[in-house]
N, C-alpha and C positions, 0 to 999 in steps of 0.2 A: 528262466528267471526274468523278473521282468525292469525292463530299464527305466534308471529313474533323471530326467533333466533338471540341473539347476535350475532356475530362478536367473535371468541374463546372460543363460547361456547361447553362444550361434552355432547356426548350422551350416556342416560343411559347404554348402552355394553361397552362403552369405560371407564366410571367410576366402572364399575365391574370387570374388565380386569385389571387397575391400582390396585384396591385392592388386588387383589390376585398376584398382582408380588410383593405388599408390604409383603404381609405373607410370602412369600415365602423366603423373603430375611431374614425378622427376624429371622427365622425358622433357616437358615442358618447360620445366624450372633452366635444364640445361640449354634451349635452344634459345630460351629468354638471356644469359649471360653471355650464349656468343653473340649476339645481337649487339649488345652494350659493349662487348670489347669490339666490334668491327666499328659503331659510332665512334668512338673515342680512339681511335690509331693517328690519327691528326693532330692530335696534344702535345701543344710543346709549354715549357713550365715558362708560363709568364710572374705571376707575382700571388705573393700567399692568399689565399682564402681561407679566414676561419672556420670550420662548423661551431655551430652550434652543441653546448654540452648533450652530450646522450641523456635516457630517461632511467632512471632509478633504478629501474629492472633488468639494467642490461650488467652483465658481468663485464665490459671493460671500462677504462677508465678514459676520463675526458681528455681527447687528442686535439693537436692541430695540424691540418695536415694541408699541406702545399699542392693546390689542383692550377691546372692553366684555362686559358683561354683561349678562343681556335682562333687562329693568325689569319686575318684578314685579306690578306695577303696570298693564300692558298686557295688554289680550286678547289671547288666544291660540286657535289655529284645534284645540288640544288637546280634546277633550269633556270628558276628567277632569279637565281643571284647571277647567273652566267652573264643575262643580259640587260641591260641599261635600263632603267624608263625615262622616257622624254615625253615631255609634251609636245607633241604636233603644233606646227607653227598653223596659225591660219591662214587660209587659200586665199589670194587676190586674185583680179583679172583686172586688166585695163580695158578701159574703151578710148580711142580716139573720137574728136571730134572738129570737122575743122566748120570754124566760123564764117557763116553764111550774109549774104546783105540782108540787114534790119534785123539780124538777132541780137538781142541783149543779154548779160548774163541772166539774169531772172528768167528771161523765155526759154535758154539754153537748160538752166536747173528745172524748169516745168517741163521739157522734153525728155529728164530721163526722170520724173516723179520725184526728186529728192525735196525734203522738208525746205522750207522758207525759215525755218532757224539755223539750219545747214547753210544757205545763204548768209545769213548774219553772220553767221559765225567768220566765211572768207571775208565779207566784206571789212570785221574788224581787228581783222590781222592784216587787211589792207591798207587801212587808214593814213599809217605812215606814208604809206608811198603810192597809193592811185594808179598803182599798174592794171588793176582791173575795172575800171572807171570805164576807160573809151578799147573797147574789143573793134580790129579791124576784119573786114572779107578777107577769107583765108589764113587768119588768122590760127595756129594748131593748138587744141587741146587735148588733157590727157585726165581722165578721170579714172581713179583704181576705186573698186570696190573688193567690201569682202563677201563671204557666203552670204551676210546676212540682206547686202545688199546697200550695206551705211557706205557711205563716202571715207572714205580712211586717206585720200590725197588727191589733190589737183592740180595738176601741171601745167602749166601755161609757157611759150613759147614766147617772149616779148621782142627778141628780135633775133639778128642772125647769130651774134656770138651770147646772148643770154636767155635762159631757162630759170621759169621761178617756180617751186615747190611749194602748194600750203597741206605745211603737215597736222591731219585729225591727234590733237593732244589727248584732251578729254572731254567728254559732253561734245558740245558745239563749239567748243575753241580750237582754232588752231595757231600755227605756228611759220613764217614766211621765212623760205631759204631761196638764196638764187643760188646759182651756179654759171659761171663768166668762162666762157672757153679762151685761150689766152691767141694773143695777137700780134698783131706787128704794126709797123705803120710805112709808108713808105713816101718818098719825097718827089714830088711832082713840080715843078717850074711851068709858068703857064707865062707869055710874055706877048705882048702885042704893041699896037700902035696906032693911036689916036686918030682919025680921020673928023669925026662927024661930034662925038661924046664920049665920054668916060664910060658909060654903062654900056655905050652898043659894041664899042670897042672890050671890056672884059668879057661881055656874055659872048660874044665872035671867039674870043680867045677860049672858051671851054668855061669860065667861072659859073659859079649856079648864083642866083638871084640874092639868097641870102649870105651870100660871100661879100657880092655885092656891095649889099648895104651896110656893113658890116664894114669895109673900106673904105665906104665913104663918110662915115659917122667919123673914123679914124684918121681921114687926112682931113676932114672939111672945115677945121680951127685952123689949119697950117695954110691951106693950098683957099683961092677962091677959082671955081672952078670954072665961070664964067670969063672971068678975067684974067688967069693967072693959063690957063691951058691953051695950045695950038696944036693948030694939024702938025701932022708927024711926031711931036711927043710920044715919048716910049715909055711901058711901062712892064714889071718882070714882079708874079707874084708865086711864092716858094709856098706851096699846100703841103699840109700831112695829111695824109689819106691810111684811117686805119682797114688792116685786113686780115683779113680769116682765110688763110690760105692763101688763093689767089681772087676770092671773091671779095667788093668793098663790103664794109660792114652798115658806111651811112653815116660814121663821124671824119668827120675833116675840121684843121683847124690854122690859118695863117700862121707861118712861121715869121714870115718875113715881105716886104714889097719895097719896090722902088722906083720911083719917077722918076723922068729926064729929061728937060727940053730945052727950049727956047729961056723961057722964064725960070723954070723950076728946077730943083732937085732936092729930092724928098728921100728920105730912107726910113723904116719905121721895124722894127727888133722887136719879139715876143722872149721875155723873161722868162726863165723859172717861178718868177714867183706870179706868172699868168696877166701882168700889164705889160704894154704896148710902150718901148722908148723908144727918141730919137737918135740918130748918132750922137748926138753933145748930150746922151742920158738924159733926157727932160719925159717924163711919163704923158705919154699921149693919151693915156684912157682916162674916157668921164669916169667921174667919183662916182661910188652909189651911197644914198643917204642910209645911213644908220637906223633910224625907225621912219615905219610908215605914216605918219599924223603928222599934223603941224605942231601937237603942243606933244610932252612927256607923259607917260602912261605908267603907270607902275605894271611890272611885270610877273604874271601869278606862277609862270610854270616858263624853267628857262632852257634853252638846249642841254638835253642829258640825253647822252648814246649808251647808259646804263640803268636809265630809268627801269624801276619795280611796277609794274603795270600795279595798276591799283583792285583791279579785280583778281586776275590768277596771282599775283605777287610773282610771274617771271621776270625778269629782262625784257623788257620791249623801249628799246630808245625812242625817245623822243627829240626828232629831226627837225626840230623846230623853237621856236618861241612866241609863249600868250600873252598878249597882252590884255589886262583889265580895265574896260572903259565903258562910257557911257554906250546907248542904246543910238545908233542912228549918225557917228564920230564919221564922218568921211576919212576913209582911206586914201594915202595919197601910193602913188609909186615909187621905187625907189630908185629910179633910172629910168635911161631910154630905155626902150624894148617894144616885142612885139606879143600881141596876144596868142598864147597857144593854146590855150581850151578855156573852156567857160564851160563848166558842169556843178548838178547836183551829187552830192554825195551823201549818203545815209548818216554815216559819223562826219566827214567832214564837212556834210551842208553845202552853201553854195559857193564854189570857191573859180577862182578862177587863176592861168600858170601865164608871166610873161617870161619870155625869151631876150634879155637884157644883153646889153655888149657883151662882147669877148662867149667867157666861159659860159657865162653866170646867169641863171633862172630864178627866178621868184613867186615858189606861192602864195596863195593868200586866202584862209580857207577863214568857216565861221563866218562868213558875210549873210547881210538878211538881201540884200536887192541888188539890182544893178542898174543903172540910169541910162538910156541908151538914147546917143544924138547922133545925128547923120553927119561925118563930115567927110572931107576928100582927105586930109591926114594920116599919115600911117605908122607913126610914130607916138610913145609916150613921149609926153613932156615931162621931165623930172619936175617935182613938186608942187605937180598940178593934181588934183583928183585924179586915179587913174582912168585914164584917157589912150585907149591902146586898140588897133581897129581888130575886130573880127573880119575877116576878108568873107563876102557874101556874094553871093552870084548879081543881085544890082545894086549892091550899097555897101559902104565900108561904116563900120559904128564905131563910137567912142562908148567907152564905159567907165562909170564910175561907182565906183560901191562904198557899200557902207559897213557899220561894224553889226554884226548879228545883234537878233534878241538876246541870246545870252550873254552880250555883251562879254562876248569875246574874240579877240581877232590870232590866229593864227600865222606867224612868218615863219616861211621856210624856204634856207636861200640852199641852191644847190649849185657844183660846181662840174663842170665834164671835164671828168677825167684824159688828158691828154698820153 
């Protein structure tokens, strides 16, 4: 009889071939949910989550159902979450370099290649203070770079208890820190006796030269020393000598002295508040005049140790006071004193530091010239042009300056710290 096939009917291979793509899928369906239940064994029910309504076709009805969130707080089989990421700091190195005779900064920045706005940049975070102006032989510095090879800090060694920091901010600015290691001072009595002069008799006794003069500015209104002193006169002078351990540091400052003789008896007392009295309280120190000129000056920019630098808008004090004047206004001095440098400087221009009684220094920066006369003199004259000698190997000079082109005079009184 002969067989007859439907019309979409299959054949037994093709009914055994569907069944096993059927297994096959289950088989998978099944390994696919325990996957999903091992992810989710970490659930703890934090706060509801809505779904979303189901679609039209589906035979249930629209739920809400409360799922969590995995607890932050648990390990995880993650690697990356195991471990941190940080950014790597960037790598410095320092270089040391110690300060050779007739190097200058600029020669020292041309020895390691660094830019000439690099330069700028210390020089005017110097400005305030001119610690980088005069570099001595053997002087120590400390240059940090990074990979790239920028300058990111520069340490300078200014003396034995102080280290000053200029820290790379941004661009070519930076930023002036010192760091003052702390000290002591200790009390020294130095005493002697008149033979020949006051001066050969102190220097015999241990005093240094500028102690010296320094005592005799101090007794020379009281005592005449031609006429008022003799042989065998005695005299006893009480030093503080700061130190760093057991090394001196290089500041010393009279506490006290006192004469005794024939003629005389002198006693003279340093205050707290840094003038020289006598036993009957009468203030032995010269006055320092109040402004540098003979006439008044309006003032453009006055002592502020919280000034906004006018470019970066930080902090950067200004340790001083400008005065607003004509082009050419002779500067007077404001005290005796002695000259301690005479430099140019990039921002401060031509300025020059005197070393005034007692504590107290004065600079005087923004000058255009200096006037220079030959005399035997070693003293400023108060309210004369300043007139203050640079000591030279065959001539002592007087100087006197004037106010800058930009008719601006810079005053900056500083005081040492006892």
């Amino acid at each position: 009889m002969k067989k007859v096939h439907r019309k979409g009917s299959l054949s037994a291979p093709a009914y055994i071939a569907l069944f096993v793509i059927l297994v096959a899928m289950i088989i998978l369906t099944v390994l696919r949910l325990d996957s999903d239940m091992t992810n989710t064994s970490n659930i703890t029910i934090s706060k509801p989550v809505v779904l979303p309504a189901l679609s039209s076709t589906s035979d249930t009805n629209d739920t809400s159902v409360e799922l969590t969130e995995p607890n932050k707080a648990m390990a995880t089989d993650d690697p990356a979450q195991l471990i941190p990421v940080s950014t790597p700091e960037p790598q410095t190195h320092t270089v040391d370099y110690k300060v050779k005779s007739g190097d200058s900064l600029e020669s020292i920045f041309k020895h390691f290649s660094l830019p000439i706005q690099t330069l700028f940049g210390i020089l005017e975070a110097d400005e305030p203070y001119l610690e980088m102006d005069v570099l001595h032989p053997g002087q120590q510095l400390g240059f940090t770079f990074n990979n790239d090879d920028t300058l990111m800090a520069l340490s300078v060694v200014s003396s034995t208890k102080k280290t000053i920091v200029y820290q790379k901010e941004d661009d070519n600015h930076f930023s002036h820190n010192e760091t003052i290691a702390p000290t002591t001072w200790e009390t020294v009595v130095l005493k002697g006796e008149i033979s020949n002069s006051f001066y050969l008799a102190a220097a015999n006794a241990g005093i240094s030269d500028p102690t010296i003069m320094m005592l005799t500015k101090l007794i020379r209104n009281k005592i005449n020393f031609r006429r008022d002193l003799r042989k065998n006169d005695q005299f006893q002078v009480i030093i503080k000598r700061e130190m760093l351990d057991d090394t001196p540091v290089g500041n010393n400052y009279v506490a006290a002295i006192r004469l005794a003789g024939q003629k005389i008896d002198f006693n003279a007392y340093l205050h707290t508040d840094g003038q020289y009295y006598d036993k009957d309280g009468h203030n032995l120190t010269p006055a320092l005049l109040r402004y540098p000129t003979r006439n008044t000056f309006r003032i453009s920019s006055p002592f502020n140790p919280k000034r906004h630098h006018p470019i970066t808008g930080k902090i950067s004090p200004h340790n001083g006071v400008d005065f607003a004047m004509p082009i050419g206004t002779p500067i007077i001095s404001t005290g005796d004193g002695q000259v301690e440098r005479v430099a140019n400087h990039r921002y401060a221009g031509k300025y020059l530091v005197i070393k005034e009684f007692g504590p107290y220094s004065t600079r005087y920066l923004h000058l255009s010239k200096f006037w220079y006369i030959e005399d035997k003199k070693s003293l400023v004259a108060k309210s004369l042009p300043i007139q203050v000698i640079q000591v030279a190997l065959l001539a002592r000079i007087y100087i006197m300056s004037y106010a800058s082109m930009t008719s601006l005079l810079t005053l900056s009184r500083q005081k040492s710290l006892h």
